[in-house]
C-alpha positions as CSV (number, residue, x, y, z in Angstrom):
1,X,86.2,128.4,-47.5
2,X,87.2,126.4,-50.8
3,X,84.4,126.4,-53.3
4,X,82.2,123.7,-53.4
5,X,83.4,121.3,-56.2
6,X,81.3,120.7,-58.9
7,X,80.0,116.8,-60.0
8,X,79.8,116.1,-63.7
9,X,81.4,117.2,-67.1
10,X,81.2,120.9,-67.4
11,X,79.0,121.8,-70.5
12,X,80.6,122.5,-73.2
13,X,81.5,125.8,-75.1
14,X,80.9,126.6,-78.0
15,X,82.5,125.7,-81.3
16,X,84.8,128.7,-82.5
17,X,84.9,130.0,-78.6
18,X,88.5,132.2,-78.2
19,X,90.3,131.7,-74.9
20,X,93.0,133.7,-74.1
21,X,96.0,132.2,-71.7
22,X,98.0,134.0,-68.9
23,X,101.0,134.8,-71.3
24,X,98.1,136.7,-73.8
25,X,98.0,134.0,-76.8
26,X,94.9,133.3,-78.1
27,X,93.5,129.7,-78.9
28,X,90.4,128.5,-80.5
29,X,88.0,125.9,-80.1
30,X,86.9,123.0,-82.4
31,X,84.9,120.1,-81.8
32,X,85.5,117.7,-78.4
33,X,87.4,114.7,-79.2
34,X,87.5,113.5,-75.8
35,X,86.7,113.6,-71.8
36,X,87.8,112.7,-68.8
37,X,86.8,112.7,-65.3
38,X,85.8,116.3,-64.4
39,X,86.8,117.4,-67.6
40,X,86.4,118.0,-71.6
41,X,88.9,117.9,-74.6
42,X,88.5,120.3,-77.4
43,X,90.7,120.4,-80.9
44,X,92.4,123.8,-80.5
45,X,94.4,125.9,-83.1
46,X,96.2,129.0,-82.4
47,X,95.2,130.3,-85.8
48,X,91.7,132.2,-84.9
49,X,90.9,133.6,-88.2
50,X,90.1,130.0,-89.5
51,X,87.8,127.1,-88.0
52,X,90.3,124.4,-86.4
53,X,91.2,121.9,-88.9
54,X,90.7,118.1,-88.3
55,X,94.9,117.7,-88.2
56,X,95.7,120.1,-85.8
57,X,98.3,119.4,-83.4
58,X,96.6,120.7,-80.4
59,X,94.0,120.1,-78.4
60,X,92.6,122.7,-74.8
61,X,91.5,120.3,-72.0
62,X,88.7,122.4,-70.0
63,X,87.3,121.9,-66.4
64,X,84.9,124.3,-63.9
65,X,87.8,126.7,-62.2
66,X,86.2,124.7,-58.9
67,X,87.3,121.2,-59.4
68,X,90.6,120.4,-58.5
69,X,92.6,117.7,-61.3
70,X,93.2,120.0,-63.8
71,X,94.6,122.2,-61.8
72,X,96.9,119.4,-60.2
73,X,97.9,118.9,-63.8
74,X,98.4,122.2,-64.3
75,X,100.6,123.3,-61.3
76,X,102.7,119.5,-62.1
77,X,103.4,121.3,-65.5
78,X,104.3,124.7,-64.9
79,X,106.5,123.3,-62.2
80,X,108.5,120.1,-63.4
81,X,107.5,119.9,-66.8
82,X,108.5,123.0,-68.6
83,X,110.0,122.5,-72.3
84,X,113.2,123.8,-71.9
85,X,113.4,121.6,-68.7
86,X,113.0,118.8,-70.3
87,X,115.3,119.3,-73.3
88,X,118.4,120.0,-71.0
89,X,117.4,116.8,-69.1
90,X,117.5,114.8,-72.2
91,X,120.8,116.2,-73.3
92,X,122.7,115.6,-69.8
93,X,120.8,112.1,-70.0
94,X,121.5,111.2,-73.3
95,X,117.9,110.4,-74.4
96,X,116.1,110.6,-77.7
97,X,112.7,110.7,-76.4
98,X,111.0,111.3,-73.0
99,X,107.4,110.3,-72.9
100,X,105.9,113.9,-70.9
101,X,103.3,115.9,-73.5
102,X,104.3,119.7,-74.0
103,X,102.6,122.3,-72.0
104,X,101.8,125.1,-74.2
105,X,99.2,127.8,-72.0
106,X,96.7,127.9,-69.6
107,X,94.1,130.5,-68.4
108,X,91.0,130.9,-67.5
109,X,87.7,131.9,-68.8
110,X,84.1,132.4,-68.8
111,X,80.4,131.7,-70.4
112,X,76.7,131.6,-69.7
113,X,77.6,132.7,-65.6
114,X,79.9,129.9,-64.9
115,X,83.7,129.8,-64.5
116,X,86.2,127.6,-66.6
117,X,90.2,126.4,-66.4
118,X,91.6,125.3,-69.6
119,X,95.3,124.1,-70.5
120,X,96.4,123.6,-74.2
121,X,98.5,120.5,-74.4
122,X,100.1,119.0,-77.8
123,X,97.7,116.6,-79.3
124,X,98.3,112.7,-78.9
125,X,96.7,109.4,-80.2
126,X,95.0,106.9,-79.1
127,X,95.8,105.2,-75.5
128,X,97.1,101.8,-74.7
129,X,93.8,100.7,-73.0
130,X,92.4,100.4,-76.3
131,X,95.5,98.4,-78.0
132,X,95.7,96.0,-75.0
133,X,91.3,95.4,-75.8
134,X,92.1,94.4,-78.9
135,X,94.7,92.2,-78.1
136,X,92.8,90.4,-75.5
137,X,94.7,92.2,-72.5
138,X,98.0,91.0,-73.4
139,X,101.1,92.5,-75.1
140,X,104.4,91.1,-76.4
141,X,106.7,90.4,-73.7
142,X,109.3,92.7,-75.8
143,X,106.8,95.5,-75.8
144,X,106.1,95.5,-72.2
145,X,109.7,95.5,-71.4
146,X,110.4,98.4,-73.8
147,X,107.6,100.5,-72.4
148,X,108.6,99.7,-68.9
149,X,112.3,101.2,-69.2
150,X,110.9,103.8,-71.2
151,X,108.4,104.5,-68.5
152,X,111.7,104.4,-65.9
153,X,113.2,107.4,-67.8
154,X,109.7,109.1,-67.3
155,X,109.6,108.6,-63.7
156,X,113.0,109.5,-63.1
157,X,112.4,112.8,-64.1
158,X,109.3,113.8,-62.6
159,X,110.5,112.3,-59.1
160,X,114.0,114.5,-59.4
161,X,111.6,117.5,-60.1
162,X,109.8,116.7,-56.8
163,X,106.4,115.1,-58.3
164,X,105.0,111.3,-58.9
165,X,102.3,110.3,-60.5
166,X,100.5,107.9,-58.9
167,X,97.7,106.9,-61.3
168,X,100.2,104.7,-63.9
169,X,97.9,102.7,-66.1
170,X,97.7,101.7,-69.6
171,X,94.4,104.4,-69.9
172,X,96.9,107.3,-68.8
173,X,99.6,105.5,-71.7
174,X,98.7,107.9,-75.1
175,X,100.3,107.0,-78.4
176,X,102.0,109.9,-80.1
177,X,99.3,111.7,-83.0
178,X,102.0,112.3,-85.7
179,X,104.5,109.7,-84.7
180,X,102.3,106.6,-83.3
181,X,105.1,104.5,-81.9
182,X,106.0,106.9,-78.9
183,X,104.2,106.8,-76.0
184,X,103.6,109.6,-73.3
185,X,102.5,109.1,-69.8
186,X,99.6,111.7,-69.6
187,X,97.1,112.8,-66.7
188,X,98.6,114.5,-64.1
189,X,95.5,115.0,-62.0
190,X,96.5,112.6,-58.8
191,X,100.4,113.8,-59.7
192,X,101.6,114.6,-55.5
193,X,104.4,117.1,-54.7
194,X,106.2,114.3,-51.8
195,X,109.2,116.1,-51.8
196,X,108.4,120.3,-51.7
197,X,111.6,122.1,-51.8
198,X,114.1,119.1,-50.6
199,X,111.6,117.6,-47.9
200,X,110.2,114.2,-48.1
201,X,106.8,113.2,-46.7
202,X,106.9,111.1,-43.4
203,X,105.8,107.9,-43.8
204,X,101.7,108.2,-42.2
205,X,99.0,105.5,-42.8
206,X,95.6,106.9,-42.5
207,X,92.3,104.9,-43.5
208,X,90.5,107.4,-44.5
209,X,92.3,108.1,-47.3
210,X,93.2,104.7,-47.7
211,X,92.7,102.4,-51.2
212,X,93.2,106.3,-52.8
213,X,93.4,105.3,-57.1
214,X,92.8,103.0,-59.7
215,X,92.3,99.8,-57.7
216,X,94.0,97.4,-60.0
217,X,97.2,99.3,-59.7
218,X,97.3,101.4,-56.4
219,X,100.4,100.4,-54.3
220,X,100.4,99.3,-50.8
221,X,101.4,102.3,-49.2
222,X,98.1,104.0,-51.2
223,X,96.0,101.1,-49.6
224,X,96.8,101.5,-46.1
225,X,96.5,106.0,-47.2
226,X,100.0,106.6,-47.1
227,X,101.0,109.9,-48.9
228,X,102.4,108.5,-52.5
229,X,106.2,107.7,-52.9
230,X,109.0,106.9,-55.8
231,X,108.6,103.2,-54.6
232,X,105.0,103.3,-55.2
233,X,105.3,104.4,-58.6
234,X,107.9,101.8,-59.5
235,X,105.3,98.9,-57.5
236,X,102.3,100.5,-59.7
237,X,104.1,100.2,-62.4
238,X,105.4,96.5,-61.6
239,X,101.4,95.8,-61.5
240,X,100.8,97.5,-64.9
241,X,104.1,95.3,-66.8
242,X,102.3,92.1,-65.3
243,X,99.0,92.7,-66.4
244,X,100.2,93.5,-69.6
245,X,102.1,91.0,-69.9
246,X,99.7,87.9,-68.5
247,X,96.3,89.3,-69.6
248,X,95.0,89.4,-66.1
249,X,96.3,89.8,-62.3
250,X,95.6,87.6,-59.2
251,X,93.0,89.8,-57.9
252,X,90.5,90.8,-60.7
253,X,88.0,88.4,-58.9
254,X,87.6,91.3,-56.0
255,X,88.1,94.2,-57.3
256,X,84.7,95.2,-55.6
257,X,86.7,95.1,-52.2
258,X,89.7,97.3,-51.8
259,X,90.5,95.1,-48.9
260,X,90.7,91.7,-50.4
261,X,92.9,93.4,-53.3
262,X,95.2,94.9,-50.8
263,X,95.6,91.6,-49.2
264,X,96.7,89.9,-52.6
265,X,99.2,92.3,-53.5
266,X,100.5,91.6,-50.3
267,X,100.7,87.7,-50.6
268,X,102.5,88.5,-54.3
269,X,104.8,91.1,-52.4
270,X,105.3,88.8,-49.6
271,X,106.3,85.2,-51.9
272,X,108.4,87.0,-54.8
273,X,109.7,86.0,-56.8
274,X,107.8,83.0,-57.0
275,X,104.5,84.2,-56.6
276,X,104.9,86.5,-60.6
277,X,107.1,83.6,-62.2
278,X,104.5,81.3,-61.5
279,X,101.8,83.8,-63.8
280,X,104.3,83.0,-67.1
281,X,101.8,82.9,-69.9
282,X,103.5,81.1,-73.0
283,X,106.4,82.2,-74.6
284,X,106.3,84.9,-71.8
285,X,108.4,84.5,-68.7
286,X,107.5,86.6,-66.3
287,X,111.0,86.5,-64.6
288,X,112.0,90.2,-65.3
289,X,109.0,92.0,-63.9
290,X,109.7,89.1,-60.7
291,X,113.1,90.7,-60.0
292,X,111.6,94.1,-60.8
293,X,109.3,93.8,-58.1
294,X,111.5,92.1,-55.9
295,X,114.2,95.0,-56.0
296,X,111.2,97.7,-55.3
297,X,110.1,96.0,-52.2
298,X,113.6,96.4,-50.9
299,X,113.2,99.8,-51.0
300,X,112.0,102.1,-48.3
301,X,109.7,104.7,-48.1
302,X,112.3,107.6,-48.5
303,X,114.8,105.7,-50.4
304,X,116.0,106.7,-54.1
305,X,115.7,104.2,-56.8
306,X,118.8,103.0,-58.9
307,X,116.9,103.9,-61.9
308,X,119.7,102.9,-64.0
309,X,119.5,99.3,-62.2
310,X,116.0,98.9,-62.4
311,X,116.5,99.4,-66.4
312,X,119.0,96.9,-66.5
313,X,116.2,94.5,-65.0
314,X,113.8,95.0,-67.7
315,X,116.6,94.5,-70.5
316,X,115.3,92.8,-73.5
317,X,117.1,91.8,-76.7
318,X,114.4,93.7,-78.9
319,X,115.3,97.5,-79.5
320,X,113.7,100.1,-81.5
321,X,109.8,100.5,-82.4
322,X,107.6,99.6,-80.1
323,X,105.3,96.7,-81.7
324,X,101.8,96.3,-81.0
325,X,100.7,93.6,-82.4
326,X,98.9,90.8,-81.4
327,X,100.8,88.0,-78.8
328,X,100.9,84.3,-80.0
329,X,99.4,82.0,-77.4
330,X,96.3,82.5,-75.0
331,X,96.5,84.2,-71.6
332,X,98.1,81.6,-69.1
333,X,95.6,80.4,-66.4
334,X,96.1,82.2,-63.0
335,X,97.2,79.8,-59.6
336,X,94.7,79.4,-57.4
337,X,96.5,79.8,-54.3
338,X,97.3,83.8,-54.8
339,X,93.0,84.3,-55.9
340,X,91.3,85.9,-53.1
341,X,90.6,82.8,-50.5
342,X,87.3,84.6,-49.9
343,X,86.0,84.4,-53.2
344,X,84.2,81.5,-54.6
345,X,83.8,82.1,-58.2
346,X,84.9,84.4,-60.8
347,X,83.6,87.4,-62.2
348,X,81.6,86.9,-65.5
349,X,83.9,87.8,-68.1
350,X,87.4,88.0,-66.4
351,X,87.7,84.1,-65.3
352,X,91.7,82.8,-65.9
353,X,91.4,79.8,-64.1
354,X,89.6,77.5,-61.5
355,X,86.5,79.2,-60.3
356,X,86.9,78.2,-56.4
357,X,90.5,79.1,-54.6
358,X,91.5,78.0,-51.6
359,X,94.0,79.4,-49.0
360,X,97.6,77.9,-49.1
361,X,99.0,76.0,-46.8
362,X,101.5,77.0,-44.3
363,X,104.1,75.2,-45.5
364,X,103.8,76.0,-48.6
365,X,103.8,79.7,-48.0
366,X,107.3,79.4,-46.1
367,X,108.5,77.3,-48.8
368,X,107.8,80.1,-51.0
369,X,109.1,82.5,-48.8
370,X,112.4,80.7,-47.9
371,X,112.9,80.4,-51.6
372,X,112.3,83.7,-52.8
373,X,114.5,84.8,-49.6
374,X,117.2,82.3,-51.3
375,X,116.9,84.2,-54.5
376,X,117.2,87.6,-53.3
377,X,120.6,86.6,-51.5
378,X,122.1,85.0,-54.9
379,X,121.1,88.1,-56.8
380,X,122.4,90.6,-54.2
381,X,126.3,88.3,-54.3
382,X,126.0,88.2,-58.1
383,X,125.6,91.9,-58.4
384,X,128.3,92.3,-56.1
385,X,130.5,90.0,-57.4
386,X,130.4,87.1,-55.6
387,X,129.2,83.9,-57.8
388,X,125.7,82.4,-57.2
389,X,125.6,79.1,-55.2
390,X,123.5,76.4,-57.0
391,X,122.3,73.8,-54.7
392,X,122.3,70.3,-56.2
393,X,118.9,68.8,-57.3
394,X,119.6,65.9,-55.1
395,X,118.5,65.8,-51.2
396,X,121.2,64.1,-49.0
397,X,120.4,60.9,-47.2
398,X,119.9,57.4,-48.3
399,X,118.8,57.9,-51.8
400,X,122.3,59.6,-52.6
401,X,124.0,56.7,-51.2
402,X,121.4,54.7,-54.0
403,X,122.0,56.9,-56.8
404,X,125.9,56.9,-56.2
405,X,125.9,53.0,-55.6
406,X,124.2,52.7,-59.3
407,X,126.8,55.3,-60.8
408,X,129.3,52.5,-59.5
409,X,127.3,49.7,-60.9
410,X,127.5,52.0,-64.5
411,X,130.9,53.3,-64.3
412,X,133.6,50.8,-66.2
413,X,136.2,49.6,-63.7
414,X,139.5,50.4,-64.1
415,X,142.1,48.0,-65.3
416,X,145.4,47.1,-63.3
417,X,148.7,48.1,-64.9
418,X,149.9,44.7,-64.6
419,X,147.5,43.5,-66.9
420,X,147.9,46.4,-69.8
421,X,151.4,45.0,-70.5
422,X,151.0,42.7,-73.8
423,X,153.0,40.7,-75.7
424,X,156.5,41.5,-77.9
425,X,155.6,44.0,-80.5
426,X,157.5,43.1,-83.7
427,X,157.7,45.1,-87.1
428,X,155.3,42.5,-88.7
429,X,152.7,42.6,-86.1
430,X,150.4,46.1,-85.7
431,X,148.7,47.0,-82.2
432,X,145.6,45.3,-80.6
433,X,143.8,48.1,-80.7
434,X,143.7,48.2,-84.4
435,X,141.8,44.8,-85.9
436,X,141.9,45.6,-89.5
437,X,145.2,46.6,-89.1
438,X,145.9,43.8,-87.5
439,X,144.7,41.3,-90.2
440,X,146.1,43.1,-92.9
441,X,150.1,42.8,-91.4
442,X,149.1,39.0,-90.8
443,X,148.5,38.8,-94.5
444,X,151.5,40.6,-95.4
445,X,153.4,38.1,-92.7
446,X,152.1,35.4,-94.4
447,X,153.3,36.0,-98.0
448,X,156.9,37.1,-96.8
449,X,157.6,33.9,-95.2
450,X,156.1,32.5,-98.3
451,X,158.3,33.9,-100.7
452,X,161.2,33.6,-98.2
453,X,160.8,29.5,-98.3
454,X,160.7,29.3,-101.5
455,X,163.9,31.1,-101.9
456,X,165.5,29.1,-99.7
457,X,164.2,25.5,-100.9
458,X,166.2,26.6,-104.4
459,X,169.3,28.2,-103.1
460,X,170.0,27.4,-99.5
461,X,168.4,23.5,-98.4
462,X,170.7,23.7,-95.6
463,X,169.8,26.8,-93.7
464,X,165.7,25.8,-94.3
465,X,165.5,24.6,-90.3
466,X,166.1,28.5,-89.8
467,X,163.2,30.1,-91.7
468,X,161.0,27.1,-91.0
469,X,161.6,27.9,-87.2
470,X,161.1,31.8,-88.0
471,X,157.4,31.1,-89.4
472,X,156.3,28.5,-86.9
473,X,157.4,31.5,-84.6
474,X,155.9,34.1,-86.1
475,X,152.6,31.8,-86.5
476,X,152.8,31.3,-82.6
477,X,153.2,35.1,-81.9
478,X,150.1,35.4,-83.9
479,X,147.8,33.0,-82.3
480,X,149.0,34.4,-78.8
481,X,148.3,38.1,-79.8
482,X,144.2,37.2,-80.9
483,X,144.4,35.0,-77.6
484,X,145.2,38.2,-75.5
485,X,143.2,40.1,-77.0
486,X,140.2,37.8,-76.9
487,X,140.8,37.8,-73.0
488,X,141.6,41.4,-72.7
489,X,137.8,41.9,-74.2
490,X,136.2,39.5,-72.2
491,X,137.9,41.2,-69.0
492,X,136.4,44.6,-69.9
493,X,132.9,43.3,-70.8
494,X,132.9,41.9,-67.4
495,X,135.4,39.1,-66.0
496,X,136.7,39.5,-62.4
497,X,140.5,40.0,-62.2
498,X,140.7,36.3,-60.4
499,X,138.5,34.5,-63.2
500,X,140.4,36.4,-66.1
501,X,144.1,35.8,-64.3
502,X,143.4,32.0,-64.0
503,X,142.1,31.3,-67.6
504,X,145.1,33.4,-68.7
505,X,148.1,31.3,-66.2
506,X,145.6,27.7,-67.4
507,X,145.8,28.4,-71.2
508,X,148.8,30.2,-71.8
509,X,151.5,28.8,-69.3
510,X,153.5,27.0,-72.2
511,X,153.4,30.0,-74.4
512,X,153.9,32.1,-71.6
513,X,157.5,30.5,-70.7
514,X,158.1,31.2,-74.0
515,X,157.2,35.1,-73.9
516,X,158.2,35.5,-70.6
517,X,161.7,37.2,-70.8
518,X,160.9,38.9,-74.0
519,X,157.3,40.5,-72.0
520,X,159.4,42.0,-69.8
521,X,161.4,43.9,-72.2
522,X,160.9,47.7,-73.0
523,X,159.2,47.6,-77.2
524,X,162.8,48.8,-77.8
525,X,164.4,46.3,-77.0
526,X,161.7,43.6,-78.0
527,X,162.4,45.3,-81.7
528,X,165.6,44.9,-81.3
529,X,165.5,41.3,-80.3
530,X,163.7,40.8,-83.3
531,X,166.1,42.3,-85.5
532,X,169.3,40.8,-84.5
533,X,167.5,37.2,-85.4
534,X,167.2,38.5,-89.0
535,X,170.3,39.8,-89.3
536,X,171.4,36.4,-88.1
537,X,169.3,34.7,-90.9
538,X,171.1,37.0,-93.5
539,X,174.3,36.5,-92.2
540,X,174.0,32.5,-92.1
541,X,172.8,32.6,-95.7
542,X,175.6,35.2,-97.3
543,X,177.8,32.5,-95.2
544,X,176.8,29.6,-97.5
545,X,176.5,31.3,-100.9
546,X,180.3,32.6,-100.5
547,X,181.1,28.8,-99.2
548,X,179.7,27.2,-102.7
549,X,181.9,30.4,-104.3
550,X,184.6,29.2,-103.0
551,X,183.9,25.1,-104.0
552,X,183.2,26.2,-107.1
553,X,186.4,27.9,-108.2
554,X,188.4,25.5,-106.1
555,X,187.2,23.2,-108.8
556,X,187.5,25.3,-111.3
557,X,191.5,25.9,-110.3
């Protein structure tokens, strides 16, 4: 028959007690620093001939030889968490750090009549219970992200060596002594063997060893006393990133009632992702520990994480030193639809939000559901190549038909081809697109027929009918060009084709017979047109000055 275990810390030994391990080293005691459940934590030193100094790097954690953690922890260590283990691990790997303390000895001893089981471990900080206090509950979304692929690596290598640990939480979290910024999962006491030599556990509920853990963590499996798994560590650990990360989780209000906490988790299991995005606090989506969560509730009892995958969930932008320091921004105000329906108020001290819940609807629940089914099928396509479908924000029915009539009503009406076609472009007239342009040719038009009359008054009196004709023309090409274009605005402000094409046939049908051949001539040819009548000009007035030439020396002869 097992001896009867015993209740209460052991008492402790005195200081400067030697304790010699199985392997024949000797260790010596200093003063307690610490305790756990069943247990003590002494400094330790393996330099007997001096009291332990106050900086040493060891410490002996000691129980009765009756209870049974320590020597969980103990067996967890001398089986899967040997030094030299874990060194070739983190070479094949490619790690810088795994988060497991060293196991240096263990043995047993005696004083006084009773019976003791020690283990020397290295010596570590302080844990992250006590960080996370001080913060107000909360840490940096970086942080949490860091520590949760950190804690992957961790959990990938205790579960290949057959183990998992089942109590995650941020008390079991200790900060390195010497180097502060690591962090090592400790406490092996609830560690479970699910896989001895190659053979996994059978999937078995059983309610009497049901709700077995630390109740704001255990996993559902644990709730309903199945054996503990690799997807319950990664769904304890999803629970410990959001609390972290929001300060609080949905069921602190019932903590008092494994059964009420068990059927939260389940609602948040059951409406991912929606039920953790919904927790964001600010300037702290929650989105990565959603998907998290999501991918470990596809995962069966027996089935092997894709640790590498899961890392790639928790990604975050922020690498190197962990950084503990307070989060900007209070803890965001938890949903009253995922509290416990059967609780009324919250308890003193812990209230995040309304202090009555009510169930959810129906369909609101399916609406959830349907959504974070949705999801999952986009992010299993994505990841296997296949681009995400994004549904349009509008529903179909008669307010599209509304929203695309208004478009219409918005959306500037394209002008027919027939009417694009303007007048003759000559050399001294710019395009209508162009005002200042356009102004600045007519005042350059202006002061060449100018000068050109005057040249002609002195030397030519009889060809004047021909440059007088050329500015009454080009005067007339000017006046119908602002005319067009004056239409051509009031058409695109808003005329009707049938109201602009009258005004246009009523006010312009004189100047239009006059435009009409030359309109439908390529701008080639229109410049060409052009051309030839000012050659003509030219021609007529060389004509005349060689015709007084020739008077004049006929008189002269």
């Amino acid at each position: 028959m097992a001896p009867r275990r015993k209740s209460g810390l052991p008492k402790p030994l005195p200081d400067g007690f030697i304790l010699t391990d199985t392997e024949r080293k000797k260790w010596r005691l200093g003063q307690i620093i610490g305790h756990g459940g069943f247990g003590l934590i002494y400094l330790a030193s393996q330099d007997v001939g001096r009291p332990v100094a106050a900086d040493t790097d060891f410490v002996i954690k000691v129980e009765y030889h009756e209870n049974g953690p320590l020597f969980s922890e103990l067996k967890f260590y001398q089986r899967a968490a040997k030094p030299e283990n874990m060194q070739t691990w983190m070479r094949t790997r490619n790690l810088n750090f795994l988060g497991i303390p060293t196991y240096w000895g263990s043995g047993l001893a005696e004083y006084n009549n009773l019976r003791y089981r020690f283990m020397a471990m290295d010596r570590l900080g302080s844990d992250l219970q006590k960080i996370c206090n001080r913060n107000g509950g909360r840490l940096k979304k970086a942080t949490v992200l860091q520590l949760g692929q950190e804690l992957v690596d961790v959990l990938e290598y205790i579960h290949e060596n057959e183990y998992v640990h089942a109590d995650i939480k941020a008390a079991n979290l200790m900060l390195g002594y010497r180097e502060p910024e690591k962090v090592y999962l400790a406490d092996y006491g609830l560690s479970y063997r699910y896989c001895p030599d190659g053979d996994h556990k059978e999937y078995r509920e059983n309610p009497k060893k049901g709700h077995n853990g630390t109740i704001e963590y255990t996993s559902l499996d644990a709730h309903k006393g199945v054996a503990p798994s690799r997807r319950g560590d990664l769904q304890i650990l999803g629970f410990c990133l959001l609390h972290w990360l929001c300060g609080s989780l949905p069921w602190d209000s019932v903590l008092q009632n494994p059964a009420q906490v068990q059927e939260a988790k389940a609602r948040l299991m059951d409406n991912l992702p929606d039920s953790v995005q919904q927790l964001s606090v600010s300037r702290a989506s929650t989105d990565e520990v959603a998907v998290f969560l999501l991918y470990v509730k596809t995962l069966g009892y027996q089935d092997k994480p894709d640790y590498q995958h899961v890392k790639e969930l928790l990604a975050s932008a922020v690498s190197g030193k962990l950084d503990f320091s307070m989060p900007q921004g209070p803890a965001g105000a938890l949903p009253t639809k995922l509290a416990d329906p059967c609780t009324s108020e919250k308890k003193a001290g812990r209230a995040r939000g309304s202090s009555k819940a009510s169930r959810p609807e129906m369909n609101e629940v399916e609406e959830s559901m349907k959504s974070g089914a949705n999801k999952l099928q986009s992010q299993q396509k994505e990841k296997r190549g296949f681009p995400a479908v994004r549904k349009s924000p509008r529903s179909s029915g008669k307010y599209d038909a509304d929203e695309d009539e208004d478009e219409e009503k918005e959306r500037p009406r394209p002008i027919a081809a027939c009417y694009l076609r303007g007048p003759p472009i000559g050399p001294k007239t710019q395009s209508k697109q162009n005002n200042n342009s356009k102004k600045t040719s007519r005042k350059t038009d202006d002061l060449t027929v100018t000068a050109m009359r005057h040249e002609h008054q002195i030397y030519l009196q009889s060809g004047k009918h021909l440059f007088v004709e050329s500015h009454i023309m080009s005067q007339a090409q000017m006046e119908y060009t602002e005319r067009w274009d004056k239409e051509l605005t009031n058409h695109r402000t808003g005329y009707s084709h049938q109201r602009w094409t009258s005004n246009l046939c009523s006010e312009h049908r004189e100047s239009a017979g006059y435009w009409e051949s030359s309109a439908l001539q390529q701008p080639g040819q229109k410049a060409g047109a052009t051309q030839r009548n000012r050659l003509l000009c030219r021609y007529a007035f060389l004509a005349v000055i060689v015709f007084f030439v020739l008077v004049i020396i006929q008189n002269c002869i």
